[in-house]
Residue frames as a rotation matrix with the C-alpha (Angstrom) as fourth column:
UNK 1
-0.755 0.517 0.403 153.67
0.404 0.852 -0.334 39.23
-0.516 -0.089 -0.852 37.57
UNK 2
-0.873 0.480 0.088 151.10
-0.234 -0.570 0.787 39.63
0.428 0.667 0.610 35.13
UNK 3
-0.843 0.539 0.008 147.63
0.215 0.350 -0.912 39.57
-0.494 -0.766 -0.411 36.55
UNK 4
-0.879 0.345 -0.329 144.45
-0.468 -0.498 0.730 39.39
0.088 0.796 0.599 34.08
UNK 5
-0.255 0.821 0.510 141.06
-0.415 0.383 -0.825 38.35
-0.873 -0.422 0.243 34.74
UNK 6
0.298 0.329 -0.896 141.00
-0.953 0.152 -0.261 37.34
0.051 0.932 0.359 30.68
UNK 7
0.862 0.025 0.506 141.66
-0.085 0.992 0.096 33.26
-0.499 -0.126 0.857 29.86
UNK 8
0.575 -0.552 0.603 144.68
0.809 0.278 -0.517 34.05
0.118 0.786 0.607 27.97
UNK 9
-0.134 -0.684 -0.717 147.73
0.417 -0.695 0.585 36.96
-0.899 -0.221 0.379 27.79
UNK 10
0.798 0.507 0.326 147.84
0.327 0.090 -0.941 38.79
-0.506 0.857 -0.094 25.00
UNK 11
0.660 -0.731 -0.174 150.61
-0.654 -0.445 -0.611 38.70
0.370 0.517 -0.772 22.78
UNK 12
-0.727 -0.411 0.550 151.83
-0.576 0.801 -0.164 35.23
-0.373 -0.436 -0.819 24.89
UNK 13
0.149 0.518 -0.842 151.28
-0.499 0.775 0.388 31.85
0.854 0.362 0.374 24.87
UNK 14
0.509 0.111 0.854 150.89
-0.861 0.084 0.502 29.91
-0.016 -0.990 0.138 28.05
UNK 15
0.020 -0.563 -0.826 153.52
-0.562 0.677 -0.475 27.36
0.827 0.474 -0.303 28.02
UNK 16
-0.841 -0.082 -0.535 152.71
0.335 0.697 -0.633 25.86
0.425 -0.712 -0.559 31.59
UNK 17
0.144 0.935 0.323 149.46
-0.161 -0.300 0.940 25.39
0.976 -0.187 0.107 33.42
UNK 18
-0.676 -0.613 -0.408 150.60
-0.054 0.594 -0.803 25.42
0.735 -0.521 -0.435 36.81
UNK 19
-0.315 0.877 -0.362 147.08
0.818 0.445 0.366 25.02
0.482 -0.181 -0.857 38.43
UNK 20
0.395 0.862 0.319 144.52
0.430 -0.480 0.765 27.05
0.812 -0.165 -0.560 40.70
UNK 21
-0.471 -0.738 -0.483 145.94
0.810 -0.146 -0.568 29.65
0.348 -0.659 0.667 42.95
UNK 22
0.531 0.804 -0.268 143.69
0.636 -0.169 0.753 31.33
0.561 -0.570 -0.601 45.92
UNK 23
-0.671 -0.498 0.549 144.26
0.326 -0.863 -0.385 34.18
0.666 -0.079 0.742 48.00
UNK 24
0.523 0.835 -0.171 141.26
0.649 -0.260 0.715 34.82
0.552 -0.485 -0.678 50.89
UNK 25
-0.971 -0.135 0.199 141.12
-0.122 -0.436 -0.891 37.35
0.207 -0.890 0.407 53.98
UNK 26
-0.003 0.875 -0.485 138.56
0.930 0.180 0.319 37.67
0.367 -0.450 -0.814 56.69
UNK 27
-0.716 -0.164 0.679 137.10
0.047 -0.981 -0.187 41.30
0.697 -0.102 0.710 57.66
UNK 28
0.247 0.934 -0.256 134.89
0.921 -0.145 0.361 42.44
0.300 -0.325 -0.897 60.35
UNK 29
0.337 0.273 0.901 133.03
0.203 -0.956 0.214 45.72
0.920 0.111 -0.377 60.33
UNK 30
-0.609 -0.377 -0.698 134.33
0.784 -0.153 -0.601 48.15
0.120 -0.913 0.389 62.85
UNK 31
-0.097 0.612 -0.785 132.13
0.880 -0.316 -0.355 50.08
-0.465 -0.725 -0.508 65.54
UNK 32
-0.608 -0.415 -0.676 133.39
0.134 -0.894 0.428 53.43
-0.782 0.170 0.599 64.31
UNK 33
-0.918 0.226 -0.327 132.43
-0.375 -0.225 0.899 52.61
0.130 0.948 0.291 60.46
UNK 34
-0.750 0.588 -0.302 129.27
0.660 0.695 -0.286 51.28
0.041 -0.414 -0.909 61.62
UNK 35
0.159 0.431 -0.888 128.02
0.554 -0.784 -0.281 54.56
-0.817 -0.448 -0.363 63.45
UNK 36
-0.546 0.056 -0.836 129.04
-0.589 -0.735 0.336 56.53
-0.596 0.676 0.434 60.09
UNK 37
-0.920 0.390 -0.030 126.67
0.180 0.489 0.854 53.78
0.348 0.780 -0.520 58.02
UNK 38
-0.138 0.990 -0.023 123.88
0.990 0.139 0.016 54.20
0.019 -0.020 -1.000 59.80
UNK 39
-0.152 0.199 -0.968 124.37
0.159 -0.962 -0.223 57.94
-0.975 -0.188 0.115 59.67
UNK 40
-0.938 0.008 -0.346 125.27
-0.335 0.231 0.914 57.73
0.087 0.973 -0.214 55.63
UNK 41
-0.869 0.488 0.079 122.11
0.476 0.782 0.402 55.55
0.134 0.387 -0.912 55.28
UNK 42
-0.138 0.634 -0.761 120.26
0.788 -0.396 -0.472 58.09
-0.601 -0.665 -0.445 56.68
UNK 43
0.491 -0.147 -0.859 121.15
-0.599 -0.772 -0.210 61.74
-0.632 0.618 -0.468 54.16
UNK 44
0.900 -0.209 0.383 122.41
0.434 0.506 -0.745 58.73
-0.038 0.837 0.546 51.39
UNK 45
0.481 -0.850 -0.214 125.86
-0.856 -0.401 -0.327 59.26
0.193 0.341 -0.920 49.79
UNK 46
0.363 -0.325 -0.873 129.06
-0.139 0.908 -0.396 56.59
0.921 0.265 0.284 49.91
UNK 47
0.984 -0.006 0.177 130.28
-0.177 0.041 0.983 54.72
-0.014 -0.999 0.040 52.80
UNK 48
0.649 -0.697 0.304 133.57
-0.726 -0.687 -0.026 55.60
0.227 -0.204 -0.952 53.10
UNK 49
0.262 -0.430 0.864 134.55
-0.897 0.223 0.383 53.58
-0.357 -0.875 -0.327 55.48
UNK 50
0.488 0.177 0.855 133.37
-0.098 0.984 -0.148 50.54
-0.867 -0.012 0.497 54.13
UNK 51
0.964 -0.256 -0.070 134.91
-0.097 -0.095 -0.991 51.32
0.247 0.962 -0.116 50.69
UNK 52
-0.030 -0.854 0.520 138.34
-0.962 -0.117 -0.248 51.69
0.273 -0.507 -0.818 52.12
UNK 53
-0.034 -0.084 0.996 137.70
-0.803 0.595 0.023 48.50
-0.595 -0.799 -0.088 54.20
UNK 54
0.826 0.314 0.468 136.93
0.083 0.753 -0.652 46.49
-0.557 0.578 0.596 50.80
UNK 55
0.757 -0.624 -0.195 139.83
-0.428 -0.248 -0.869 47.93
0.493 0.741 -0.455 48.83
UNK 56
0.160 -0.880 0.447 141.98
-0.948 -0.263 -0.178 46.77
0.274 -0.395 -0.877 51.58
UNK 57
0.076 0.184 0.980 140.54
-0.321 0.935 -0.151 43.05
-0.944 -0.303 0.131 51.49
UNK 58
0.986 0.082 0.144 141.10
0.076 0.547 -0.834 42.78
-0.147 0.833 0.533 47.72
UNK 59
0.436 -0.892 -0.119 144.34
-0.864 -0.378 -0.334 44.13
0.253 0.249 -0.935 48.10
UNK 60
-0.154 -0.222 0.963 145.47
-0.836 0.549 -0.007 41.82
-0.527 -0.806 -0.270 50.99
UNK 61
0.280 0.629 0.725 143.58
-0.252 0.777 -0.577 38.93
-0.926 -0.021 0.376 49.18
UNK 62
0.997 0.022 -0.068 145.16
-0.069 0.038 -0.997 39.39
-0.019 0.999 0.040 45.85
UNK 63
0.297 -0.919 0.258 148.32
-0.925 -0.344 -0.161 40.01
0.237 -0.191 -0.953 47.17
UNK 64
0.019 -0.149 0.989 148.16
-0.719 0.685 0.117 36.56
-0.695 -0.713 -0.094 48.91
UNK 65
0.897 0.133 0.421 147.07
0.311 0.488 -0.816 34.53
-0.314 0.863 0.396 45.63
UNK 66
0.768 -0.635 -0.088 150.26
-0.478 -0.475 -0.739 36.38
0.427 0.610 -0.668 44.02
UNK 67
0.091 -0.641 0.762 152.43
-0.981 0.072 0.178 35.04
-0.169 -0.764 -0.622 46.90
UNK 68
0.295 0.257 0.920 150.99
-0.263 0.948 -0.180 31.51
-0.919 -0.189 0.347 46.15
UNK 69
0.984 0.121 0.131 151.49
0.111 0.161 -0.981 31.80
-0.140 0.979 0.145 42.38
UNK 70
0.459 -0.888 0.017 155.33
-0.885 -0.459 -0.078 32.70
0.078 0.020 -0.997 42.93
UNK 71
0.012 -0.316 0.949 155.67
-0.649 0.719 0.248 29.73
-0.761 -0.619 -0.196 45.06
UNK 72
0.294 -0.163 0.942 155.17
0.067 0.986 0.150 27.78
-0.953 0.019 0.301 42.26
UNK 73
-0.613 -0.766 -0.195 157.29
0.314 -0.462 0.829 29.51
-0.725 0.448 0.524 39.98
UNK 74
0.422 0.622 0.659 154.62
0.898 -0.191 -0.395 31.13
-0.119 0.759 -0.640 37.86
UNK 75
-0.740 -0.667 -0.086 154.81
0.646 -0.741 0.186 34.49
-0.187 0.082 0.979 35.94
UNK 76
-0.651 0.695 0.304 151.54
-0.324 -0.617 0.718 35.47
0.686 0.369 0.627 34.94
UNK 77
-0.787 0.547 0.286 147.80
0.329 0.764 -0.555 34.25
-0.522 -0.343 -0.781 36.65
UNK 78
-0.802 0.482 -0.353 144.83
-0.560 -0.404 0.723 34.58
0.206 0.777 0.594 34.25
UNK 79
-0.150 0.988 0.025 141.23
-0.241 -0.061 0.969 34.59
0.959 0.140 0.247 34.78
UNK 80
-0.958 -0.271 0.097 141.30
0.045 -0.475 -0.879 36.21
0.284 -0.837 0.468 38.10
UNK 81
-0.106 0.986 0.132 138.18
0.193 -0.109 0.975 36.27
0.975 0.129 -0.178 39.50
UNK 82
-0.859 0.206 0.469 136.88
-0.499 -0.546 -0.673 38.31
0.118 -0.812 0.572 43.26
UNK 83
-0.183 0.932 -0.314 134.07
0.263 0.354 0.897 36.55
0.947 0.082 -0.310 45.78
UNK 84
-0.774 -0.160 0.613 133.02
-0.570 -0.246 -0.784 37.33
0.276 -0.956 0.099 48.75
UNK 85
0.093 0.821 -0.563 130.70
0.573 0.419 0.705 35.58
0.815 -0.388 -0.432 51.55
UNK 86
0.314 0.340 0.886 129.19
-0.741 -0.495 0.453 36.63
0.593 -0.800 0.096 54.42
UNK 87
-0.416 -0.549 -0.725 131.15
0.273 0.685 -0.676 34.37
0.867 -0.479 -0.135 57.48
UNK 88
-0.195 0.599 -0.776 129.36
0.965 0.259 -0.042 35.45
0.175 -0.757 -0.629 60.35
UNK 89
0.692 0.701 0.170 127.57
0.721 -0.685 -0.108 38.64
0.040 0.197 -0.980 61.71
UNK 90
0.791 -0.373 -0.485 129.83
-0.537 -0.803 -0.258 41.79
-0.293 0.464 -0.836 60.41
UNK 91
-0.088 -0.903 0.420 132.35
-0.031 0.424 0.905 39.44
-0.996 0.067 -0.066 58.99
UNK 92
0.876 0.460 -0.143 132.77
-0.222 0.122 -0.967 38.89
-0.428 0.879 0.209 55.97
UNK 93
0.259 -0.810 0.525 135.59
0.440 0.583 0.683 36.90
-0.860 0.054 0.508 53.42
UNK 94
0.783 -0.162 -0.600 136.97
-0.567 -0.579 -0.585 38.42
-0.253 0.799 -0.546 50.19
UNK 95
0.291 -0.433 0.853 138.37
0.215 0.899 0.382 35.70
-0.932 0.073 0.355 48.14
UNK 96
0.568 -0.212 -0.795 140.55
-0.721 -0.595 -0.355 36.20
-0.398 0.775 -0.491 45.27
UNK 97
0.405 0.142 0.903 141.24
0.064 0.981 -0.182 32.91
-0.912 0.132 0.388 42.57
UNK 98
0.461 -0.212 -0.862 142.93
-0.885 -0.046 -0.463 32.42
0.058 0.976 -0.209 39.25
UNK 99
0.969 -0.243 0.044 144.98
0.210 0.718 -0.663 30.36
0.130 0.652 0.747 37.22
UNK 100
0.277 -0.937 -0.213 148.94
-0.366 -0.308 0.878 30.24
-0.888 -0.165 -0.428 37.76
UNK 101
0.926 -0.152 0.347 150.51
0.379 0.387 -0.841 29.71
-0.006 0.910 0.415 34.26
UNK 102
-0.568 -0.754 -0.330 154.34
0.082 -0.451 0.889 30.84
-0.819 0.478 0.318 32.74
UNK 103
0.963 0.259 -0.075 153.60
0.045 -0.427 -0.903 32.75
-0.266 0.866 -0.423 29.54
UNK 104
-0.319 -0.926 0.204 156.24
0.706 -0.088 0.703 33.25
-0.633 0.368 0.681 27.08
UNK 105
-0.335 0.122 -0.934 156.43
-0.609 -0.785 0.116 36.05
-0.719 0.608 0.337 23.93
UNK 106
0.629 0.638 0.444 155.14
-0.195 0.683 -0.704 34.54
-0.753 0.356 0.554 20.70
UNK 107
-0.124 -0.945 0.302 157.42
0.450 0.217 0.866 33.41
-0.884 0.244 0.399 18.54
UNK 108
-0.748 0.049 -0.662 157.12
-0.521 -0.661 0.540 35.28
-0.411 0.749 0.520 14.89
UNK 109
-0.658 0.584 -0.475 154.97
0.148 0.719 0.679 32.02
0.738 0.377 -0.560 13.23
UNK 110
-0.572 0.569 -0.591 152.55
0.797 0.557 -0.235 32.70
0.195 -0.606 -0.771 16.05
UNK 111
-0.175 0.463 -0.869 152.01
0.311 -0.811 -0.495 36.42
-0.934 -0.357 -0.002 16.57
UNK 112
-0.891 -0.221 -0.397 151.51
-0.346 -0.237 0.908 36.35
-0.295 0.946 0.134 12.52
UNK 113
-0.795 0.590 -0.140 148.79
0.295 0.578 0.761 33.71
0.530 0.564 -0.633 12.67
C-alpha cells in the first residue's frame, strides 16, 4: 500500500477515487508517565514516555485507515493527513485521514508529457 501525504503518486495516475478513508484511536495518559512529566518539566529535556505513547497512536491510527482502504480494494491513499483533539482530561484522540484511490504506472504517452 502506498501511503503519501502528497495529492497525487508520482510516476502514477489515479485511475479510481475510491473516497475518504479514516483511521482514529483514543489514548489516556498513564500515572507512571505522568510522575516522569512533571519531573522532566522540572530539569527540561524530552518526555519519553509521552513520545512513545504518540508514536504508538499514529501507528495504531494509521494502521486502521490502511485496514479501511483495503476494504475497499484500494492500493495507494494520498494526502494523508494526522489530527489530534483533546477528548477529555488526559485523553486524547489521534486521527489519521486520506484519500483511498488505485493508482496505476503511466503509460509511455504520459510519463513523457
Amino acid at each position: 500500500m502506498i501511503v503519501t501525504n502528497l495529492e497525487t503518486v508520482p510516476g502514477k495516475r489515479v485511475a479510481r477515487n475510491l473516497g475518504l478513508v479514516m483511521g482514529n484511536t483514543i489514548r489516556a495518559k498513564h500515572v507512571g508517565r505522568d510522575l516522569m512529566a512533571g519531573l522532566k518539566n522540572i530539569v527540561g529535556g524530552e518526555l519519553r514516555g509521552y513520545t512513545e505513547l504518540l508514536a504508538e497512536a499514529r501507528k495504531e491510527a494509521m494502521d486502521r485507515m490502511l485496514s479501511a482502504a483495503e476494504q475497499l480494494g484500494a492500493n495507494a491513499v494520498v494526502n494523508v493527513r494526522f489530527s489530534t483533539s483533546s477528548v477529555t482530561q488526559g485523553a486524547a484522540e489521534l486521527f489519521a485521514y486520506g484519500t483511498a484511490v488505485t493508482v496505476e504506472e503511466l503509460d509511455g504517452a504520459e510519463a513523457g508529457a
